[in-house]
N, C-alpha and C positions, 0 to 999 in steps of 0.2 A: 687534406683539405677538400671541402666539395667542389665540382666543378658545375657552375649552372651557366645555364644560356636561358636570353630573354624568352617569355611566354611565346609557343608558337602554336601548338595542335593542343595539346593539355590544355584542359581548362584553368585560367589564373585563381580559381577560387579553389581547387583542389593544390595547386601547387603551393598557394596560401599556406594551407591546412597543414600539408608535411612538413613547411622550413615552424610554423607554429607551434609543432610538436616535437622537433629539433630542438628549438629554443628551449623546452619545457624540459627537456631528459639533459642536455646537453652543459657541461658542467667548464671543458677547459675555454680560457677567456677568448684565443682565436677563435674560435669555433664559431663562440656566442658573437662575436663582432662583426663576423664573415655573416652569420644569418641574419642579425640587424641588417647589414647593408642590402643582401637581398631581399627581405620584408618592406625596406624603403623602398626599393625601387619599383616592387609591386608596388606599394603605396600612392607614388607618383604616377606611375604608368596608367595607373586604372582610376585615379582619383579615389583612392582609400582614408577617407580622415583617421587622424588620430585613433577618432572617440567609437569609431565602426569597427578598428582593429582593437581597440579595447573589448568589446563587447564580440566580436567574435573570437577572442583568444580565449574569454570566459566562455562561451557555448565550448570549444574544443574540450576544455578542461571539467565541464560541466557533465560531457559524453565522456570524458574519460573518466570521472567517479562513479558514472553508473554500471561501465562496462567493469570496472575492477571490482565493484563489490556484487556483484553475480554470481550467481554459482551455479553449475549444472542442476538438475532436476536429477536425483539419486533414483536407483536404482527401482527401490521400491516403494517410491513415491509415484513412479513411470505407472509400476502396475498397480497403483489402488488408483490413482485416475484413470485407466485405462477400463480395469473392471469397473468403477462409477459410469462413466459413461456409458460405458456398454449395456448398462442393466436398465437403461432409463429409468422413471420416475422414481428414486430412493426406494428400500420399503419403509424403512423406520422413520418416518415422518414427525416431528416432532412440533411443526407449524408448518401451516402451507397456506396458499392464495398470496406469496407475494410476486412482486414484477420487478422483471431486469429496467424494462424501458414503462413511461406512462402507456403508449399504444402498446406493450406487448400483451401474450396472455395470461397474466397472472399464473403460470406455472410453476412456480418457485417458492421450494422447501428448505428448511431449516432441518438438515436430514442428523441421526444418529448412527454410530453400529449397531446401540441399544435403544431399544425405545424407554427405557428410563437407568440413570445413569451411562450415558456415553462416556466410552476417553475421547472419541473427539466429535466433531460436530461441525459439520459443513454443507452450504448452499448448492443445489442441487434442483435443476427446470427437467422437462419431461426429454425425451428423444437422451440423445447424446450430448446437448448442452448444461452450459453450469450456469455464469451469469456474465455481466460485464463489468468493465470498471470505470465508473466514476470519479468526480472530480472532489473534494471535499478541503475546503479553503480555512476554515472555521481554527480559532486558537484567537496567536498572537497574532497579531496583524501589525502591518510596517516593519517587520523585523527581520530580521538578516535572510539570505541575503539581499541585501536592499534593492539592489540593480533589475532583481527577477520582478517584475510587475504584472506574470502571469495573472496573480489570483483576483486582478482588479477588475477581470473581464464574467468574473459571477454574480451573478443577481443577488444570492441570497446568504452573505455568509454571515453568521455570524462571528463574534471577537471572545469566545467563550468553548471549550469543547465538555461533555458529558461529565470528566474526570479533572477538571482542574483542581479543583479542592487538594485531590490526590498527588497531583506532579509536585504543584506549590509546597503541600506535607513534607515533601521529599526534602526539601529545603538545599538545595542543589545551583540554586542561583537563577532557578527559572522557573516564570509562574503560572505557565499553561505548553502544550503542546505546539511545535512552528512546522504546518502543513509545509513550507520548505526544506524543512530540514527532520523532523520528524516522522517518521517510517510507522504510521497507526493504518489501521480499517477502521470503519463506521460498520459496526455489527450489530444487530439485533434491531426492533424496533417497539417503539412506545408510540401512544398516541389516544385520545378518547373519544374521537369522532363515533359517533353510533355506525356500528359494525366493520370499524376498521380491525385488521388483524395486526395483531402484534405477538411479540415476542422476545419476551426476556433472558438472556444467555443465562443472567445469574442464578434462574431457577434449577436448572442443569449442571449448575458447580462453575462457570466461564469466572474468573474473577476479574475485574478491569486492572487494564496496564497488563493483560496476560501476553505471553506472547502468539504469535498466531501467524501459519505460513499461507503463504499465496503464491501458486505457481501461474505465471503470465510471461508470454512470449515465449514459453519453452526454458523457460529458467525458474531459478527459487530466490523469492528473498521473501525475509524478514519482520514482521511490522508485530505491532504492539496493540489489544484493542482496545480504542483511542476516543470514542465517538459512537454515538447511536444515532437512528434514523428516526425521524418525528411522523409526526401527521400534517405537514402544511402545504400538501402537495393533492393531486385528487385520487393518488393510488399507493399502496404501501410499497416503498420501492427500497432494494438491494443491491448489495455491489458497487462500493466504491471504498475507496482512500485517500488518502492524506498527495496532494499535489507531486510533492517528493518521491511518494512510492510508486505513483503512475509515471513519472518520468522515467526511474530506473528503470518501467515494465517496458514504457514504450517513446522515450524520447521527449523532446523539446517542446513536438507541439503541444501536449498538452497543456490545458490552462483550465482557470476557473469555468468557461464555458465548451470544452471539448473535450471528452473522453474515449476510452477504447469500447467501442461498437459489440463489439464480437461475446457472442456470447460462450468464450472458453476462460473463463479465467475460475480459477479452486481457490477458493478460500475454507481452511482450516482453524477452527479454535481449537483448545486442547483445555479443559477441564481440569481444575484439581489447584491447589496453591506451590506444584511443582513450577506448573507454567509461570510463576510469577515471577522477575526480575528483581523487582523492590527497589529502592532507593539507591542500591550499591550495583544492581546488577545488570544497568544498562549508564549509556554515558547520555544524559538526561539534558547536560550541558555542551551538547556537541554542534561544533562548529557547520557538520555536514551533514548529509544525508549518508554519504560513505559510512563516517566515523559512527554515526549511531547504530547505522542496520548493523554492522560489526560487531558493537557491542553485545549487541544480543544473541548472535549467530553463534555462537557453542552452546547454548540453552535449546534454541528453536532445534538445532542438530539431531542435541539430546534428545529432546520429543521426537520427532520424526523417527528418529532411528527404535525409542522405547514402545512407541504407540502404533506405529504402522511396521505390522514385520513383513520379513523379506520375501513373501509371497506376495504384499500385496494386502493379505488380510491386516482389520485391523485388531490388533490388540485388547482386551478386554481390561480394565481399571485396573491397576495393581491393589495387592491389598494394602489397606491402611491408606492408600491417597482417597482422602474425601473429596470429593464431587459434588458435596452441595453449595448452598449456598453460606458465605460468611454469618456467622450465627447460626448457623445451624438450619432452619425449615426455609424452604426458598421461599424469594422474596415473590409477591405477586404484581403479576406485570401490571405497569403505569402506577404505581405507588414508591414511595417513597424507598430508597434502597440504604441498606445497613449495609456498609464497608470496615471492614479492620481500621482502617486510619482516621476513621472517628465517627459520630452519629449521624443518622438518616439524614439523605438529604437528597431534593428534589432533584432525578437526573436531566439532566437538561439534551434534549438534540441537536442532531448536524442539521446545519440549512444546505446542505453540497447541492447542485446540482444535477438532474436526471435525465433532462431531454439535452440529446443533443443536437439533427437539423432532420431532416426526411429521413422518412423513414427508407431502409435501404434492405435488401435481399442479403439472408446473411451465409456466407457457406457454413457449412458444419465443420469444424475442426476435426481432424484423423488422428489417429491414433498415434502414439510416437515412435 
C-alpha cells in the first residue's frame, strides 16, 4: 500500500498529478480506493471542485496521448534536416516569396530534391531556418472532444476544410476532417489577389489526404495533407496544422490563437499515389488524435525510410510511382482540381490563423 503524508514542501498540484496518474494505470480495487481518498483530501484541503479535478485529470490524460504517440526523429531523417539546414536557401525551389509570420521576410520555399518531379517536397526559409506552426481550427466544428474549447479563441475559421468532399466519399461515418482529433497540415497555397504567389502541391504529384511527416520539438509524428492556405490575409503565409497536431508538437497551450513561434519545424509531402492512405488506410473515424496519428504511422514510416536514405540524401522517384497530377497533366494553380474520387471541384481554403502577438527575437535552432 502507499504511504502518504499531508502536502508539505512538494507542490500539491504536482502531487495531484502522480496519485492522477496512479488512478489511471492502477487496476487492483484497494489501490484505487486508497488513491480516491488521497485525491479527496487534496480536494478539501486546497479547495479542488469536482468539476477542476475533472478537467485536470483530462489535461493529464490529454499529455499522456501526446507523449505515447511520439516517436523519435530516425536516424536519417536527423541527417537530411541537418544537411537542409545547413545549406540555407533550398537550391530546387519549386515556389518561393512565401512567409512563416505576416511581419516576416517572405523567405520561404516550397523546395524539391528535383526541380521537376520531386519524391518529396518541403518548406524551406533562408539561413538555417524552416518555418513555424500554426494554428488551423477549420473542419468540423463542436465536435468531440467537446470539453476542449481551444479552437473558439480564432478569428477566422471556417466549418469546411479543402478535402471534405473526399473524407465524406470515404463513407466512414465522418463528414470532414476534426482539427481535434485529426493529425492534417494546411500545405500549399491558392489564391487570386493580383500578384499573390501561390502554389499548387498537385501539380508535382502531392495527392490530397496524402500522408506527410513533420518533425517538431525534436520528435516525428504523422499528419495527413488536410487543408490549403488562401488569400484572406495581406501576405501568402505557411506552416501550420490541424490544433491536434500542434498539441502533440508542443502541448496544451495551443489554441486557435497561439501557435509555436520558432521557426524550426520540417514539414515533408511525399509525392506519388503510394503516399495515399485511402478509405481503408487510416482510422478516419477515430476517437483521438493518438488513435488516428497511429493509423497512418507504418505508411509515413514506409516513406521516410523509401524516400529519405540513410545518409541523409534524398531518394530519387522509384520507377513506375507517378508523380503527377490525378489525370494525368497537373492541375493549374487556383483552378479547379480533378481528384480520383470524383469530378473537379473548387478547392476551398484554411481560414487558420498566422499572427501570433509581438514580434519576438528568435534563436536559431542547432543541429541535433
Amino acid at each position: 500500500m502507499y504511504k502518504y503524508k499531508a502536502p508539505t514542501a512538494a507542490p500539491w498540484v504536482l502531487q495531484h498529478l502522480v496519485f492522477d496518474i496512479l488512478l489511471v494505470f492502477s487496476t487492483a480495487y484497494e489501490e484505487r480506493i486508497y488513491i480516491h481518498q488521497v485525491l479527496s483530501f487534496i480536494d478539501n484541503r486546497f479547495n479542488m471542485h469536482t468539476t477542476n479535478h475533472i478537467l485536470f485529470l483530462a489535461s493529464v490524460l490529454a499529455g499522456l496521448g501526446a507523449v505515447a504517440s511520439a516517436r523519435d526523429v530516425p536516424s536519417n531523417l536527423k541527417t537530411f534536416y541537418n544537411q537542409v539546414a545547413a545549406q540555407g536557401a533550398c537550391k530546387n525551389k519549386l515556389a518561393t516569396g512565401f512567409f512563416s509570420m505576416d511581419d516576416g521576410p517572405g523567405d520561404v520555399s516550397y523546395c524539391g530534391n528535383t526541380p521537376t518531379s520531386p519524391s518529396v517536397i518541403y518548406l524551406k526559409a533562408s539561413g538555417r531556418e524552416f518555418t513555424n506552426m500554426d494554428i488551423d481550427c477549420d473542419g468540423v466544428q463542436n465536435g468531440p472532444p467537446v470539453n476542449d474549447k481551444r479552437c473558439f479563441s480564432s478569428e477566422d475559421t471556417q466549418a469546411i476544410t479543402s478535402f471534405q468532399y473526399l473524407v465524406k466519399g470515404y463513407n466512414k461515418g465522418v463528414d470532414d476532417l476534426n482539427a481535434k482529433i485529426h493529425s492534417y497540415v494546411v500545405f500549399g497555397n491558392l489564391g487570386s489577389k493580383p500578384g499573390w504567389k501561390t502554389f499548387d502541391p498537385e501539380r508535382f504529384g502531392v495527392r490530397p489526404l496524402s500522408v506527410m511527416a513533420v518533425v517538431c520539438g525534436n520528435k516525428l509524428f504523422y499528419g495527413i495533407w488536410g487543408d490549403t492556405n488562401g488569400d484572406d490575409g495581406d501576405n501568402p503565409l505557411v506552416g501550420e496544422t490541424s490544433l491536434a497536431l500542434a498539441t502533440a508538437c508542443y502541448g496544451q497551450s495551443m489554441n486557435g490563437n497561439n501557435g509555436h513561434d520558432e521557426n524550426d519545424v520540417l514539414y515533408i509531402a511525399f509525392p506519388g499515389a503510394d503516399a495515399v492512405p485511402g478509405a481503408n488506410g487510416a482510422k478516419w473515424n477515430a476517437g483521438s488524435f493518438d488513435e488516428f496519428e497511429k493509423s497512418i504511422g507504418a505508411l509515413g514510416d514506409r516513406l521516410v525510410a523509401a524516400r529519405i536514405g540513410a545518409n541523409g540524401l534524398v531518394s530519387e522517384p522509384a520507377a513506375g510511382n507517378d508523380t503527377t497530377s490525378p489525370g494525368g497533366a497537373p492541375a493549374t494553380t487556383g483552378e479547379s482540381v480533378t481528384s480520383e474520387a470524383g469530378p473537379a471541384r473548387v478547392r476551398r481554403t484554411s481560414g487558420g490563423y498566422h499572427g501570433h502577438g509581438p514580434k519576438v527575437v528568435k534563436e536559431r535552432r542547432g543541429a541535433y
